[in-house]
Biopython code that builds the backbone (N, CA, C, O; Angstrom):
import numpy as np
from Bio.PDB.StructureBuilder import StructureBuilder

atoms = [
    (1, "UNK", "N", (0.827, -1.199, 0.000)),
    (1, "UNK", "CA", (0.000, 0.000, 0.000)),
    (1, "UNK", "C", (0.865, 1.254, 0.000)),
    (1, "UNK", "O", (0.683, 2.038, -0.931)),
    (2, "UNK", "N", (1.746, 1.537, 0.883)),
    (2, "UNK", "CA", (2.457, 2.364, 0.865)),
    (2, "UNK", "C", (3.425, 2.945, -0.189)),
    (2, "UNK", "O", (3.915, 4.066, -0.323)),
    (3, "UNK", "N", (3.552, 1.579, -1.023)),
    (3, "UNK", "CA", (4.954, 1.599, -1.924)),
    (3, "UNK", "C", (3.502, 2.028, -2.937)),
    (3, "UNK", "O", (4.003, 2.924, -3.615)),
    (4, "UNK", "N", (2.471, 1.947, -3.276)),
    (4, "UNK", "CA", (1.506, 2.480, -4.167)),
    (4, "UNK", "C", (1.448, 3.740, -4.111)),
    (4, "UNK", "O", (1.541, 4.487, -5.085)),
    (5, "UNK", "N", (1.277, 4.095, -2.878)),
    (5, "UNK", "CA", (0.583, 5.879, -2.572)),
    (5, "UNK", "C", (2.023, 6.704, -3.303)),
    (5, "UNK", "O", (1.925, 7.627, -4.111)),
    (6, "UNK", "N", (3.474, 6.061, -2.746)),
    (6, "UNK", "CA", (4.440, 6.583, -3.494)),
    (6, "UNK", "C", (4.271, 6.734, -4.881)),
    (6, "UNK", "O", (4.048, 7.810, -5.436)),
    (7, "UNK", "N", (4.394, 5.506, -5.502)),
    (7, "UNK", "CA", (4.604, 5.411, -6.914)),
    (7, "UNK", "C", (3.321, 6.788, -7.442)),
    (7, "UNK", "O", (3.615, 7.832, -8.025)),
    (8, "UNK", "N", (2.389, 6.494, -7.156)),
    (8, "UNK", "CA", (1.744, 7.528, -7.133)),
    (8, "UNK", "C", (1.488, 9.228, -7.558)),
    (8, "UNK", "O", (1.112, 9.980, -8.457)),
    (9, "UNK", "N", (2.097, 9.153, -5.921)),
    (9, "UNK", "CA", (2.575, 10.894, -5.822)),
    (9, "UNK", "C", (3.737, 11.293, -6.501)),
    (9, "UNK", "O", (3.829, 12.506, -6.690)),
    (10, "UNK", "N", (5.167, 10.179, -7.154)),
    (10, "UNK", "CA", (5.437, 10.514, -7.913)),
    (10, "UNK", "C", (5.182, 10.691, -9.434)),
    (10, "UNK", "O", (5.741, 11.545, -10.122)),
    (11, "UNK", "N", (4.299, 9.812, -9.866)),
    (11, "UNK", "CA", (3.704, 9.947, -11.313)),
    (11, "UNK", "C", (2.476, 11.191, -11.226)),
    (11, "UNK", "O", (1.511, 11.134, -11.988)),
    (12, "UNK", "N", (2.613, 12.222, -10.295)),
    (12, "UNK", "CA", (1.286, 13.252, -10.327)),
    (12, "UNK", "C", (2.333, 14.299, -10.635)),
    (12, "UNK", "O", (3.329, 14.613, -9.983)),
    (13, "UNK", "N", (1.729, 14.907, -12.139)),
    (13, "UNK", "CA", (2.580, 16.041, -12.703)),
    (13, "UNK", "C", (2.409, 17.242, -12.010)),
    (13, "UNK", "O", (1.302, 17.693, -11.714)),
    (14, "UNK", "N", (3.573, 17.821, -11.721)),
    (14, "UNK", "CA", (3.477, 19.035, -11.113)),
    (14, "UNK", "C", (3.086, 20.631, -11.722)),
    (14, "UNK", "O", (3.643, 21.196, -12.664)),
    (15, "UNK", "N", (2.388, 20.955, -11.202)),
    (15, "UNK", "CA", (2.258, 22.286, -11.715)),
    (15, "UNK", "C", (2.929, 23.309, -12.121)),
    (15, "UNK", "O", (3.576, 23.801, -11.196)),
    (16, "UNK", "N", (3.060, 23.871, -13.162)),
    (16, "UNK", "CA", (4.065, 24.804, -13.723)),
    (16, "UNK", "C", (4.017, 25.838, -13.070)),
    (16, "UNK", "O", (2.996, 26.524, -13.108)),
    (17, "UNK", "N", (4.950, 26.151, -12.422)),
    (17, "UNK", "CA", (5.302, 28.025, -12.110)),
    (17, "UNK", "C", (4.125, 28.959, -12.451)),
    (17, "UNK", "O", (3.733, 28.638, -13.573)),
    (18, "UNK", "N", (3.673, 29.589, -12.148)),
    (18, "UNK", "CA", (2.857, 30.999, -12.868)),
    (18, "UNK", "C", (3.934, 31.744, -13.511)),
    (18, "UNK", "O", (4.996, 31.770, -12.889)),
    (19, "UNK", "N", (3.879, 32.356, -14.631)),
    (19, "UNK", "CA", (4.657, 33.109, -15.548)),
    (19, "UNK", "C", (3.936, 34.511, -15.654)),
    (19, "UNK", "O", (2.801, 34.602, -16.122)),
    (20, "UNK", "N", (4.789, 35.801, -15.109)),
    (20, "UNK", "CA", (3.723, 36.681, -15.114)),
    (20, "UNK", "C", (3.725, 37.295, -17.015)),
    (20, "UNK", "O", (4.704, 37.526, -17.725)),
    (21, "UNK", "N", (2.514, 37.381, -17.292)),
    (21, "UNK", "CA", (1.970, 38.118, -18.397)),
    (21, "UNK", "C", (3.184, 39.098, -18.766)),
    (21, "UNK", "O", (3.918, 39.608, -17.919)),
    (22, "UNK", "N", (3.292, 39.289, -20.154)),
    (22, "UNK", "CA", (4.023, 40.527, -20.561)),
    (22, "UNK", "C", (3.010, 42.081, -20.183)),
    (22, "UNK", "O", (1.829, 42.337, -20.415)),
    (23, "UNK", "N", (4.126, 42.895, -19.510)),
    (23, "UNK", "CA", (3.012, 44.090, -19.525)),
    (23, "UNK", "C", (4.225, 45.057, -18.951)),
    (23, "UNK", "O", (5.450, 44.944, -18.990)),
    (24, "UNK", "N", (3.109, 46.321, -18.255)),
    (24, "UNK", "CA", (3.981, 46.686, -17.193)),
    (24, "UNK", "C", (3.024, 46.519, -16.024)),
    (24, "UNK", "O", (1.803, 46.379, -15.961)),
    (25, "UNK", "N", (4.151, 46.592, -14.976)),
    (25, "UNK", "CA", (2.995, 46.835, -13.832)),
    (25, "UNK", "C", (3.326, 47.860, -12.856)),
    (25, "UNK", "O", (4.472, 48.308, -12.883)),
    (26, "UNK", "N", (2.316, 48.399, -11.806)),
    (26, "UNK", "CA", (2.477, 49.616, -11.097)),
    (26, "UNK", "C", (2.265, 49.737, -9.444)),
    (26, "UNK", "O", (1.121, 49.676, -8.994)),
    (27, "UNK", "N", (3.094, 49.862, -8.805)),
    (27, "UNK", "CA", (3.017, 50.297, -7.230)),
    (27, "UNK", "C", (3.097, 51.402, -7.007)),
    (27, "UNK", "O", (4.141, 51.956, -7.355)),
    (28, "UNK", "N", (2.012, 52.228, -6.315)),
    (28, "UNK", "CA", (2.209, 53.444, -6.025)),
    (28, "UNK", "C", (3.483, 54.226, -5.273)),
    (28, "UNK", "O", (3.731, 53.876, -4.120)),
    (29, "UNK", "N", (4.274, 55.241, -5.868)),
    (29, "UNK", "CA", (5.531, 55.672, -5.621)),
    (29, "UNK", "C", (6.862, 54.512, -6.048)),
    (29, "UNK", "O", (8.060, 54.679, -5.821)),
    (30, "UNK", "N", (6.521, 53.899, -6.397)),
    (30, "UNK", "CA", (7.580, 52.698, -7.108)),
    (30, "UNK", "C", (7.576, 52.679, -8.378)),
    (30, "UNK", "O", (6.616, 52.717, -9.148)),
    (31, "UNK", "N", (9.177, 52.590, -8.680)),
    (31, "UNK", "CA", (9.657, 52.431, -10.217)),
    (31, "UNK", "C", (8.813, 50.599, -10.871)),
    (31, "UNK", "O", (8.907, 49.440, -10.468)),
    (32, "UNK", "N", (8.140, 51.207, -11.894)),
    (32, "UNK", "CA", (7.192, 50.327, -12.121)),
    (32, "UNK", "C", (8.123, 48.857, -12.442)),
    (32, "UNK", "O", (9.335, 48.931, -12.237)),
    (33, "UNK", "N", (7.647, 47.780, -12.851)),
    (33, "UNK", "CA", (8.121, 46.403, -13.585)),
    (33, "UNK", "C", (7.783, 46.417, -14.987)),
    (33, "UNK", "O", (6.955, 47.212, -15.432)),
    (34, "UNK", "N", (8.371, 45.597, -15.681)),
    (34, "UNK", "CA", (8.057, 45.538, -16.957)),
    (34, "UNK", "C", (8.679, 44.534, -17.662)),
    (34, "UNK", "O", (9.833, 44.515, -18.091)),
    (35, "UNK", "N", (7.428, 43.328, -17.784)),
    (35, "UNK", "CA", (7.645, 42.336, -18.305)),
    (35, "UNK", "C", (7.303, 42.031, -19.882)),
    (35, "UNK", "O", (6.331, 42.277, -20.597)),
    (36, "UNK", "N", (8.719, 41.300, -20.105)),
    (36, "UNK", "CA", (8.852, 40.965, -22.325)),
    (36, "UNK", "C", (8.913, 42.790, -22.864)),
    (36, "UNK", "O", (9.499, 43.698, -22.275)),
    (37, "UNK", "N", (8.203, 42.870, -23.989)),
    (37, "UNK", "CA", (7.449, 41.950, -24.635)),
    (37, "UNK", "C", (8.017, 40.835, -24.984)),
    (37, "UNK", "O", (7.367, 39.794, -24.888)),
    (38, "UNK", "N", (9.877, 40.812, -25.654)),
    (38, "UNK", "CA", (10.718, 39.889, -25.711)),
    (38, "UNK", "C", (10.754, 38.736, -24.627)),
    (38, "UNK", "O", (11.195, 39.201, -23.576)),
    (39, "UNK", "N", (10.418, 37.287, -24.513)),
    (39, "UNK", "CA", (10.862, 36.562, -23.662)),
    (39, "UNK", "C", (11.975, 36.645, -22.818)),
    (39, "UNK", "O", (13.074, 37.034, -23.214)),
    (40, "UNK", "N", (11.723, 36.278, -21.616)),
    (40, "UNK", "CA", (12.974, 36.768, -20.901)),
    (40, "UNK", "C", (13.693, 38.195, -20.524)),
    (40, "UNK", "O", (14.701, 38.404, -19.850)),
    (41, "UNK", "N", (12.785, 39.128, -21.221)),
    (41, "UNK", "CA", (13.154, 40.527, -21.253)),
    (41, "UNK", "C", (12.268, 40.891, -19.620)),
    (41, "UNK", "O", (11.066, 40.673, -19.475)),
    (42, "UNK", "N", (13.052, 41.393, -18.670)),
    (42, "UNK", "CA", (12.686, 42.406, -17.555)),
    (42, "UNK", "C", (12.856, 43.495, -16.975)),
    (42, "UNK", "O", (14.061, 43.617, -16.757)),
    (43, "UNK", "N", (12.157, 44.560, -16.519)),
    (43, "UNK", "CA", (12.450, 45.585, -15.976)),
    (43, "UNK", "C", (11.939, 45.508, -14.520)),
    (43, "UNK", "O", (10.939, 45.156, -13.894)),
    (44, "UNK", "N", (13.119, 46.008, -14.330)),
    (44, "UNK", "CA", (13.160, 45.502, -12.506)),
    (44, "UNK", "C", (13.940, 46.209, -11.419)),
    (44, "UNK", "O", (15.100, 45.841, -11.599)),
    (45, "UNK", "N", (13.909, 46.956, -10.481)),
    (45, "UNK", "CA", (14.671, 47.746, -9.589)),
    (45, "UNK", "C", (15.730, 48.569, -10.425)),
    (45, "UNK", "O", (16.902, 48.604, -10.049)),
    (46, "UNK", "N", (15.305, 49.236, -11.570)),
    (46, "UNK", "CA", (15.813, 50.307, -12.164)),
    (46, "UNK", "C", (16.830, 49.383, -12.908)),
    (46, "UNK", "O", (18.016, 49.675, -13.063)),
    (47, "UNK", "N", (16.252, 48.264, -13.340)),
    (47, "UNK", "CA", (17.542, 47.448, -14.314)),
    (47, "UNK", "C", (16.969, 47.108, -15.179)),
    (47, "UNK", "O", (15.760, 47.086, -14.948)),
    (48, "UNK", "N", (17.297, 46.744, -16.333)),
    (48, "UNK", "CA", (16.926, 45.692, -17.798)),
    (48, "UNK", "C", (17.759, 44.561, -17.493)),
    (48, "UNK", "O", (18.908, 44.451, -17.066)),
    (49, "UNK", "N", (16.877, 43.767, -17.823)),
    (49, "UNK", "CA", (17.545, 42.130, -17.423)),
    (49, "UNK", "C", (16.908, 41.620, -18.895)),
    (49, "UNK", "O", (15.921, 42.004, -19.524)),
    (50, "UNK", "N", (18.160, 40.328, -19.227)),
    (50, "UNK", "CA", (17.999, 39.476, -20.868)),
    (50, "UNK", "C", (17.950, 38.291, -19.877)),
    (50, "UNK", "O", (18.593, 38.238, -18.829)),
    (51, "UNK", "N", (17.005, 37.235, -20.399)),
    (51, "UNK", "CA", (17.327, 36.156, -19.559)),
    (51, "UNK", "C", (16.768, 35.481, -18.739)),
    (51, "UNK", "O", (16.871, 34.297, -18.421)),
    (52, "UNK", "N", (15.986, 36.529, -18.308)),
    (52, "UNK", "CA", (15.338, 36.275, -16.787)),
    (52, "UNK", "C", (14.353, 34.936, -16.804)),
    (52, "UNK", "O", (13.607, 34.602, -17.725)),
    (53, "UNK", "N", (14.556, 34.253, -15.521)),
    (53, "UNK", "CA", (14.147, 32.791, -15.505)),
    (53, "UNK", "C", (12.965, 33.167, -14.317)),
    (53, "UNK", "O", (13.144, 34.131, -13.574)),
    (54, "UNK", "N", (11.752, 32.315, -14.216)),
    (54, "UNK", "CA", (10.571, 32.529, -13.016)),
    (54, "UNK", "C", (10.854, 31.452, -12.484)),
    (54, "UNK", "O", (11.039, 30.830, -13.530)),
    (55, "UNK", "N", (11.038, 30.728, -11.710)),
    (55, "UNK", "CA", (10.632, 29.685, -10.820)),
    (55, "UNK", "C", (10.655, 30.291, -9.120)),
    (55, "UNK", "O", (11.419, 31.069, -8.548)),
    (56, "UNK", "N", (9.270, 29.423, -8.596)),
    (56, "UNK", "CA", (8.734, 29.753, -7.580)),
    (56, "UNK", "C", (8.898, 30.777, -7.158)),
    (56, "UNK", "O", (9.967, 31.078, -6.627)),
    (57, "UNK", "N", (7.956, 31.557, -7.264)),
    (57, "UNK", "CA", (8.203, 32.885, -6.337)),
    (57, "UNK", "C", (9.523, 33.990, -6.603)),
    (57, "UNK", "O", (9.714, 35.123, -6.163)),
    (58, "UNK", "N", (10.347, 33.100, -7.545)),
    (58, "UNK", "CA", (11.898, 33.926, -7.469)),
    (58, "UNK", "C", (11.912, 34.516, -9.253)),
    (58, "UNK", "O", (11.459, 33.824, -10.165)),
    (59, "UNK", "N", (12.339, 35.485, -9.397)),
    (59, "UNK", "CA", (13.364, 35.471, -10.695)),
    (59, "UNK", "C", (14.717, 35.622, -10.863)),
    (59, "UNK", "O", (15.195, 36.385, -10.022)),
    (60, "UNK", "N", (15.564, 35.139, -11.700)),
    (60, "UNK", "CA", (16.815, 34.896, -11.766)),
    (60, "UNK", "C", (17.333, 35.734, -13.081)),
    (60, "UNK", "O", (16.652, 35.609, -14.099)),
    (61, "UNK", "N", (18.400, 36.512, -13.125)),
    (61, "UNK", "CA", (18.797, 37.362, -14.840)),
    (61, "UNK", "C", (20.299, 37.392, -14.399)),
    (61, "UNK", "O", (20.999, 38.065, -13.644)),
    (62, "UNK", "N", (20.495, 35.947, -15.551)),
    (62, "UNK", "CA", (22.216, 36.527, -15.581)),
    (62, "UNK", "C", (22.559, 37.727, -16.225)),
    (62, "UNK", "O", (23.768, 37.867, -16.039)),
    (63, "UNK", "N", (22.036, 38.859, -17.021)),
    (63, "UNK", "CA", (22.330, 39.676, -17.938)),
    (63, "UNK", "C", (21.781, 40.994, -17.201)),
    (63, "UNK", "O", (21.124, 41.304, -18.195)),
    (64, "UNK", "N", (21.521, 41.934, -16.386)),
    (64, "UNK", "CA", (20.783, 42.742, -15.917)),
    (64, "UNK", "C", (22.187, 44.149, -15.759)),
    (64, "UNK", "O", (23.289, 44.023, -15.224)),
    (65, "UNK", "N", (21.638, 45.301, -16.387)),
    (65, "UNK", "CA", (22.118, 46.721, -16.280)),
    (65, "UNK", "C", (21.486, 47.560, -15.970)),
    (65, "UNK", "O", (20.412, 47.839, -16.502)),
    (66, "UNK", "N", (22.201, 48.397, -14.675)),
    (66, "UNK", "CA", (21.919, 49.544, -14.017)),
    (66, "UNK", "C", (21.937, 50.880, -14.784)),
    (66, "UNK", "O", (21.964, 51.118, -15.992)),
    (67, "UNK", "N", (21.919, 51.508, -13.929)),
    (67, "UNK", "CA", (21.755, 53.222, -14.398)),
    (67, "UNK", "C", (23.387, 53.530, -14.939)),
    (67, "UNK", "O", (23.605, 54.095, -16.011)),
    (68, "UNK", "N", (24.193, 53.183, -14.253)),
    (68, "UNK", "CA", (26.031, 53.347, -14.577)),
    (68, "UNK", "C", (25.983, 52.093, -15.749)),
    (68, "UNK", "O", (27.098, 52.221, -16.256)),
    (69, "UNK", "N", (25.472, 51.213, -16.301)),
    (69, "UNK", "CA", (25.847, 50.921, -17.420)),
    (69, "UNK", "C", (26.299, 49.087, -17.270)),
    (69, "UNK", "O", (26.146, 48.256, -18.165)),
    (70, "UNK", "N", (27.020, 48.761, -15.521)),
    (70, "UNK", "CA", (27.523, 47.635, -15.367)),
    (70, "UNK", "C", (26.233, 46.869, -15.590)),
    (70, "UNK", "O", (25.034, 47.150, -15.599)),
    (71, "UNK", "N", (27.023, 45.713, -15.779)),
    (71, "UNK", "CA", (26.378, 44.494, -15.969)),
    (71, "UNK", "C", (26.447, 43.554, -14.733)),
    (71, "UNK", "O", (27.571, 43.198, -14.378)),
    (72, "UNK", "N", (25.043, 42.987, -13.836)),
    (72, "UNK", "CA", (25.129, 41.865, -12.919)),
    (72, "UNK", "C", (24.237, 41.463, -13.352)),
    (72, "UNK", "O", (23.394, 41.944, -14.109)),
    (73, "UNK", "N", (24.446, 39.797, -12.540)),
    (73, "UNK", "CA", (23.715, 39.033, -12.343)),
    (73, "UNK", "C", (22.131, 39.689, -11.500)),
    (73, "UNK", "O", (21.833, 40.843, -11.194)),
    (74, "UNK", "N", (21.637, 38.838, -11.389)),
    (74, "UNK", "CA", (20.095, 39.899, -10.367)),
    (74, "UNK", "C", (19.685, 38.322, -10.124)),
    (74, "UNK", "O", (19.868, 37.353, -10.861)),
    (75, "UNK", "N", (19.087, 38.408, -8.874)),
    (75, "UNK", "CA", (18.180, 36.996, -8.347)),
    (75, "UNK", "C", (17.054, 38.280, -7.478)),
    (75, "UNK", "O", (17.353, 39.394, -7.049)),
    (76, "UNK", "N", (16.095, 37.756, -7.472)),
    (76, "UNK", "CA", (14.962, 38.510, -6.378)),
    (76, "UNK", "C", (13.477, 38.028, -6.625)),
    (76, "UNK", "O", (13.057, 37.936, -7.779)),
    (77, "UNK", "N", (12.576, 37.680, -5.387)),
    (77, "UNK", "CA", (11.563, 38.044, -5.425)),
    (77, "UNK", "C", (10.496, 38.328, -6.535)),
    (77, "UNK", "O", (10.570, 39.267, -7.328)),
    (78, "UNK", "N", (9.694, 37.584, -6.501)),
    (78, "UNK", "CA", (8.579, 38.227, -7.975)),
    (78, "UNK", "C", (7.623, 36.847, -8.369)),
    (78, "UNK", "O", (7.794, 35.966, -9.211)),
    (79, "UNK", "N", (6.469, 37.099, -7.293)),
    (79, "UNK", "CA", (5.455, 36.056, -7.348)),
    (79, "UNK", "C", (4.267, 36.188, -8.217)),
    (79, "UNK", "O", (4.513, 37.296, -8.694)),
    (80, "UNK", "N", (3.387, 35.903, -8.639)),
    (80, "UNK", "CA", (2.748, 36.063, -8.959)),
    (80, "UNK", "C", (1.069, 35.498, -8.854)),
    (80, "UNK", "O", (0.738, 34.340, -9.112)),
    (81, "UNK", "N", (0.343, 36.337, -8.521)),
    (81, "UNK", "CA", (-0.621, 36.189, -7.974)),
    (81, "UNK", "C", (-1.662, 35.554, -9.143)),
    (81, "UNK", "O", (-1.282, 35.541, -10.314)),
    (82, "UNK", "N", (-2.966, 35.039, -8.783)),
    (82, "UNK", "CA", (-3.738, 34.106, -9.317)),
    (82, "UNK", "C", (-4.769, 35.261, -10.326)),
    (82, "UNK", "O", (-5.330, 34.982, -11.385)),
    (83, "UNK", "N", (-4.779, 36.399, -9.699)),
    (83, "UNK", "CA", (-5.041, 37.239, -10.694)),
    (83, "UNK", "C", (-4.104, 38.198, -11.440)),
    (83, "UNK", "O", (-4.190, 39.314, -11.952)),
    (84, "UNK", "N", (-3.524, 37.610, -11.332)),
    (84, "UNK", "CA", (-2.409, 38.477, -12.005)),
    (84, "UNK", "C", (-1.486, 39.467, -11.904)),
    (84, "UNK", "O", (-0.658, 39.737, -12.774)),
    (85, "UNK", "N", (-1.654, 40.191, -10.517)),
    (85, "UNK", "CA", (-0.717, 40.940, -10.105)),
    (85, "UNK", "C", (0.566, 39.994, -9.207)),
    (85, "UNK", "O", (0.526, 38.905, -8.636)),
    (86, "UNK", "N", (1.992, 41.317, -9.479)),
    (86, "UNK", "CA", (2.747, 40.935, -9.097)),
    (86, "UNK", "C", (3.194, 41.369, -7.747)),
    (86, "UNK", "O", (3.080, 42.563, -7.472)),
    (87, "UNK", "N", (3.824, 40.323, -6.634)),
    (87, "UNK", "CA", (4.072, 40.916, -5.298)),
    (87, "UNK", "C", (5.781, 40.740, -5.453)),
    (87, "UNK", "O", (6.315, 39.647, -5.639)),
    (88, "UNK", "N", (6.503, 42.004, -5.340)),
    (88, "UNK", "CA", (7.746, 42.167, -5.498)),
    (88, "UNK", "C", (8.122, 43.393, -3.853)),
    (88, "UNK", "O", (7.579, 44.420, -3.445)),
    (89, "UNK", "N", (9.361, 42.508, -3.333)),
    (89, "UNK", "CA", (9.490, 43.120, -1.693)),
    (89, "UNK", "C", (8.502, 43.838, -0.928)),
    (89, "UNK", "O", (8.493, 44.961, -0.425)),
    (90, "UNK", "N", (7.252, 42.414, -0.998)),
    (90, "UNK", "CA", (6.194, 42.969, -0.157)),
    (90, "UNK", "C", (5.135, 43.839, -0.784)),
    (90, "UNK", "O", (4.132, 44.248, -0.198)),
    (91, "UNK", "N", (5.453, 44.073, -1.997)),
    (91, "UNK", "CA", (4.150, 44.897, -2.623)),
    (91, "UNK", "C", (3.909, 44.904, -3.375)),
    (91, "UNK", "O", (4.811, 44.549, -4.135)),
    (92, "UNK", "N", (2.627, 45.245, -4.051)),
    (92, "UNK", "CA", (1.866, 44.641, -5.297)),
    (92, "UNK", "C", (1.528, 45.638, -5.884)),
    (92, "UNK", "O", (0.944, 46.683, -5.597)),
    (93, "UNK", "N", (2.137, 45.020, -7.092)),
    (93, "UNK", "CA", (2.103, 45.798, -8.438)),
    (93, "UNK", "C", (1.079, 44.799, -9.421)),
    (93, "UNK", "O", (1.064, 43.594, -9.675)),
    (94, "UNK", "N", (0.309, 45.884, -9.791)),
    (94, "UNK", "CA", (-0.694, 45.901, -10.360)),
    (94, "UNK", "C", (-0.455, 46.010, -11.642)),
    (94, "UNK", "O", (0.279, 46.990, -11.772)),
    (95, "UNK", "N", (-0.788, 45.294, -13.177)),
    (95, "UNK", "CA", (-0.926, 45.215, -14.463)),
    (95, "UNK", "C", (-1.879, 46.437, -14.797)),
    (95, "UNK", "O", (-2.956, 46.712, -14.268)),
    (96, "UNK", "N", (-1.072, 47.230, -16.010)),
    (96, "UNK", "CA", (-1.878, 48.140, -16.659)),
    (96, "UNK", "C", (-2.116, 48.049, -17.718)),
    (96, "UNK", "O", (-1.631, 47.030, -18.210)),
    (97, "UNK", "N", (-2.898, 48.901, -18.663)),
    (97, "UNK", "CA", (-3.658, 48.512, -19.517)),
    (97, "UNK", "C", (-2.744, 48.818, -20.676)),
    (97, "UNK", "O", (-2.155, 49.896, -20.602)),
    (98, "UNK", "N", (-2.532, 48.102, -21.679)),
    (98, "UNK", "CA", (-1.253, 48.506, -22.795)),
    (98, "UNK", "C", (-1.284, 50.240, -23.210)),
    (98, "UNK", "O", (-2.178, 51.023, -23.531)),
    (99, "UNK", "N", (0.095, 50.336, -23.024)),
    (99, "UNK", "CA", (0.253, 52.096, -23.583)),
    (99, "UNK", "C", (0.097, 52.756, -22.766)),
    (99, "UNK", "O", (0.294, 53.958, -22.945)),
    (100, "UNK", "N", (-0.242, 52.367, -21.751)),
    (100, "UNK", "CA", (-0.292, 53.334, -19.757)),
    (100, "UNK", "C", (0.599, 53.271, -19.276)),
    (100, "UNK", "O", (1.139, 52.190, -19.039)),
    (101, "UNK", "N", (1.192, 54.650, -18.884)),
    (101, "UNK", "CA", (1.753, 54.985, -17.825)),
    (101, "UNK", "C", (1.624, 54.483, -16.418)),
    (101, "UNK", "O", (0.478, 54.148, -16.117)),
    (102, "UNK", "N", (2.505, 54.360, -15.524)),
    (102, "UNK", "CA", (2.169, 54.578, -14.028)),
    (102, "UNK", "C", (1.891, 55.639, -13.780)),
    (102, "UNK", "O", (2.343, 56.671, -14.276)),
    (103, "UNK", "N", (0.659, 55.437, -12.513)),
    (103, "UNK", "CA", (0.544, 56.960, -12.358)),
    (103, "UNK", "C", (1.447, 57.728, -11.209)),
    (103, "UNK", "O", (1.365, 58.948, -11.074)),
]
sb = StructureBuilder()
sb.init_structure("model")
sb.init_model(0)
sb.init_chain("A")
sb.init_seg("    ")
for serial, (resi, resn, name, xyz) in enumerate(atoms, 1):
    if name == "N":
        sb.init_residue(resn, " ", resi, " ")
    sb.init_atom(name, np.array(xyz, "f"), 0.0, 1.0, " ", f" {name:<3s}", serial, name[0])
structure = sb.get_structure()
C-alpha cells in the first residue's frame, strides 16, 4: 500500500510556475516592472535584465544593467498572484492597460 501511494505521488505532474503576463505593472511611488514583450526581457529595480528565468516565487537574470551601465547578475523576489498581479518586496504591483503609464 504504501509503496503504491508513493509510486503515485510521484507519477502526479506538477504544476508549472505561474509566468507573469508581458506588460507593465504599477506600485504606487515605485519604479514600475516591466515584463517581455521579448521573452525573458525584464524591468526591474531600475535594471533591464535578458534572460530572466521565473521559478517559484523567485526570478533569476544573468544579464541585468543599471543606471552606470555595469552588468550583474540579479536573483529577487517576484510572485505572482492568481489574478495576475505581481508581489515584489512585499508589494503589489498591479498590471496596466497597454500604452499606460504609471501613475
Amino acid at each position: 500500500m504504501t509503496r503504491t501511494l508513493i509510486a503515485l505521488l510521484v507519477a502526479m505532474p506538477v504544476a508549472a510556475a505561474a509566468q507573469p503576463a508581458p506588460g507593465r505593472y504599477c506600485a504606487p511611488g515605485l519604479p514600475d516592472i516591466t515584463v517581455g514583450p521579448a521573452p525573458g526581457t525584464l524591468g526591474i529595480d531600475l535594471m533591464d535584465c535578458r534572460g530572466a528565468v521565473y521559478v517559484g516565487g523567485q526570478v533569476t537574470a544573468p544579464h541585468c544593467y543599471g543606471i552606470s551601465g555595469a552588468e550583474v547578475p540579479y536573483d529577487t523576489d517576484l510572485a505572482v498572484e492568481p489574478g495576475g498581479d505581481l508581489i515584489h518586496d512585499g508589494t503589489r504591483y498591479r498590471p496596466q492597460p497597454p500604452g499606460r503609464l504609471c501613475p
